[in-house]
C-alpha positions in Angstrom: 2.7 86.2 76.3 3.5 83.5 79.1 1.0 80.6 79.1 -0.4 80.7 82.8 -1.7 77.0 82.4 1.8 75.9 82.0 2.5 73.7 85.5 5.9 75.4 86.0 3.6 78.9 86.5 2.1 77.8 89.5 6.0 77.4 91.2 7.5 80.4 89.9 4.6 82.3 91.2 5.5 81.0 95.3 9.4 82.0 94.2 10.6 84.0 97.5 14.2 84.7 99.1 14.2 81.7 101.1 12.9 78.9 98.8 17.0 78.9 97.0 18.8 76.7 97.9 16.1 74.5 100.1 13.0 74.4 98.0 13.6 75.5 94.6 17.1 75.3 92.6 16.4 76.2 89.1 20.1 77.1 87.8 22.8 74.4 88.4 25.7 72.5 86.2 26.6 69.0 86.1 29.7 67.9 84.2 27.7 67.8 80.9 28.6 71.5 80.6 30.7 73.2 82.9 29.6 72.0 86.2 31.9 69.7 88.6 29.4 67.2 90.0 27.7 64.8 87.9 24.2 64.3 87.3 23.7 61.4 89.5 26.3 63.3 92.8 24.0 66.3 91.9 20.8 64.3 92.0 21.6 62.7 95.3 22.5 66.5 97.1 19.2 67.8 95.5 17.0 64.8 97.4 19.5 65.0 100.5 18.6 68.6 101.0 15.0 68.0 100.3 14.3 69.9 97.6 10.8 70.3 96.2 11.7 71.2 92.7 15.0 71.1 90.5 16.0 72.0 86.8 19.3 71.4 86.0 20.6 74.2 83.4 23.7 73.0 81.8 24.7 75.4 79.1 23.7 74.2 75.4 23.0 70.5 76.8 20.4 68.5 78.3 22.4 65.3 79.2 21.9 65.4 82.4 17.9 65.4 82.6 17.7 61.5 81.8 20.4 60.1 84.3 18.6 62.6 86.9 15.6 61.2 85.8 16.5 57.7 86.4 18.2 58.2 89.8 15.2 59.5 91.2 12.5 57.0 90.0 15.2 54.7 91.4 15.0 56.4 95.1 11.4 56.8 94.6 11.2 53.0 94.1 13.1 52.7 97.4 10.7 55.1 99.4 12.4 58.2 99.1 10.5 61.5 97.9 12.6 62.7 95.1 12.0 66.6 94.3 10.0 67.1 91.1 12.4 67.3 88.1 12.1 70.0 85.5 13.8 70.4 82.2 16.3 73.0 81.4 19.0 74.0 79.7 21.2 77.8 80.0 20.9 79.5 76.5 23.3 82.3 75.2 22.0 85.2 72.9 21.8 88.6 72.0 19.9 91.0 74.0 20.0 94.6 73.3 23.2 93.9 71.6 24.3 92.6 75.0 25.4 88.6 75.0 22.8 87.1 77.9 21.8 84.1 79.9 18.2 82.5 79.0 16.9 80.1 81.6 15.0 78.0 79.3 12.7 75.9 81.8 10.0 73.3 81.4 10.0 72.5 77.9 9.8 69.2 76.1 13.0 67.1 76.3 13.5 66.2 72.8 11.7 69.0 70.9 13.5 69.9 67.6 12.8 73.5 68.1 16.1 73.5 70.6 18.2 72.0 68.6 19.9 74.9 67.4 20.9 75.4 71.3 21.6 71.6 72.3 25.0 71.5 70.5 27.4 72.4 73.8 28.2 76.0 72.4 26.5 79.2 71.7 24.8 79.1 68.1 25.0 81.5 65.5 23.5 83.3 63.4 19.6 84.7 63.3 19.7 81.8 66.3 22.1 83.7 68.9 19.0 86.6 68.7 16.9 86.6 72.1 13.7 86.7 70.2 14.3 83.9 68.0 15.8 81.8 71.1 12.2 83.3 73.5 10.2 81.8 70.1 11.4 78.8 69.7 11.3 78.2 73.7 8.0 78.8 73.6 7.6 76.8 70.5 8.9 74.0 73.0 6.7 74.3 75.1 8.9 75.7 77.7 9.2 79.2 79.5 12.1 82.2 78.8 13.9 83.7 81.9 16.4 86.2 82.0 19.5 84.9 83.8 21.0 86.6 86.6 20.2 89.8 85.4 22.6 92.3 87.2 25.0 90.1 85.5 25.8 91.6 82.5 27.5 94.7 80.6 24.2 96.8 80.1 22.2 97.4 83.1 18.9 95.2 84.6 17.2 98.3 84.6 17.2 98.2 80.7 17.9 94.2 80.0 14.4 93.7 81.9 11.9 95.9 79.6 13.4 94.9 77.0 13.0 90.9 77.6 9.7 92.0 78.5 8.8 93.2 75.7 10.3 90.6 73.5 7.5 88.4 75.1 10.1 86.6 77.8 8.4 85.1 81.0 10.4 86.4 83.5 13.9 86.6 85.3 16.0 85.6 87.7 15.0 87.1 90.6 17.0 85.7 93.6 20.6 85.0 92.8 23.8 85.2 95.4 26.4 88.2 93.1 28.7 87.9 95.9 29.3 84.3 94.9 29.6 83.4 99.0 30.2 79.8 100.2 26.6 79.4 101.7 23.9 81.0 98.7 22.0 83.6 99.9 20.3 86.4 97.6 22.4 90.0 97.4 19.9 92.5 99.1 19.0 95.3 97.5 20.2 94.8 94.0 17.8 91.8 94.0 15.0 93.8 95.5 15.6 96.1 93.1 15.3 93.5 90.1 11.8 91.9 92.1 10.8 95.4 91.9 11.4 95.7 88.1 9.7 92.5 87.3 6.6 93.5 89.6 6.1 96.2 86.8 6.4 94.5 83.9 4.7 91.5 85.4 7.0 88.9 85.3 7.7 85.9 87.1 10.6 85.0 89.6 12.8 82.4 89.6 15.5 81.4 91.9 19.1 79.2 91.8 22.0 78.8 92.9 24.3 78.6 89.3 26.2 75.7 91.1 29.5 75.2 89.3 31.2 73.0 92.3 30.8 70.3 94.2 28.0 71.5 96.4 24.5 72.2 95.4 23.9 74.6 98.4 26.6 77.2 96.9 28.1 78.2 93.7 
């Protein structure tokens, strides 16, 4: 069950289809996993856009939360209004037998419980199951969301219940599937998935899965 006091709650809760890419980015790669920018170039398009909120969700690493971190107590220092920085990190598992994408988001940076996840690969083992990987999110401190759900070999319309009922916080609600130069959320297929996690009472999330060199598209 999600812990409502968690401070990330309170976000997720405003998510809409216009807080990506301008308020909210909580999916993006740096060059500590398969991104092209690194965490500083990333950091400086995140405050240059004037975003509110940022987790950077490099797959099986969380390299780049520290230089981030740095960069913008640096502009802070300077007078600049950084956005507020979340942990993250993009988790592979097994869901329904289907390999998935779990947004792990607000958790604590150095917690041991992630371990198994923080070694630049997918683990194996009991590790790789999404229950295990929702636990010991939790166990973190942190919060489980289903990436890009519509994503994936089995439908959203089953992947959804079942992370539901596996205890998971929520999904990605907003996310561009036609991959277009400026990010904008895929109508209908993403009403569809709000609509599904309206049900099960989930929460939204939003990003723009950046892989290239500009935070505003994938």
């Amino acid at each position: 069950m999600t812990d409502r006091h968690h401070p990330l709650v309170a976000v997720l809760e405003t998510v809409t289809p216009t807080c990506c890419p301008g308020r909210i980015n909580f999916h993006c790669h740096t060059t500590s996993s398969d991104g092209s920018l690194r965490p500083e170039a990333l950091a400086e398009q995140a405050l240059a856009i004037g975003l509110e909120h940022l987790a950077v969700t490099d797959h099986h690493s969380t390299a780049a939360f520290l230089p981030i971190q740095r960069w913008f107590e640096q502009q802070a220092e300077a007078g600049s209004s950084p956005p507020r920085l979340w942990t993250g990190m993009e988790i592979s598992c097994l869901l329904e037998g289907c390999l998935v994408h779990v947004l792990a988001l607000g958790f604590e940076l150095d917690h041991t419980a992630l371990d198994p996840y923080r070694q630049g690969q997918a683990a194996v083992g009991e590790v790789l199951a999404a229950a295990e990987a929702r636990r010991r999110i939790h166990a973190a401190g942190g919060l489980a969301l289903l990436a890009h759900p519509a994503r994936y070999r089995l439908p959203f319309q089953r992947l959804i219940p079942a992370a539901a009922d596996l205890g998971f916080d929520g999904a990605e609600a907003f996310y561009d599937y036609e991959m277009q130069v400026q990010w904008r959320p895929t109508p209908l297929v993403c009403d569809s998935i709000v609509g599904l996690l309206e049900k099960h009472a989930l929460l939204r999330s939003c990003g723009t899965d950046t892989h290239g060199l500009e935070l505003c598209g994938r």
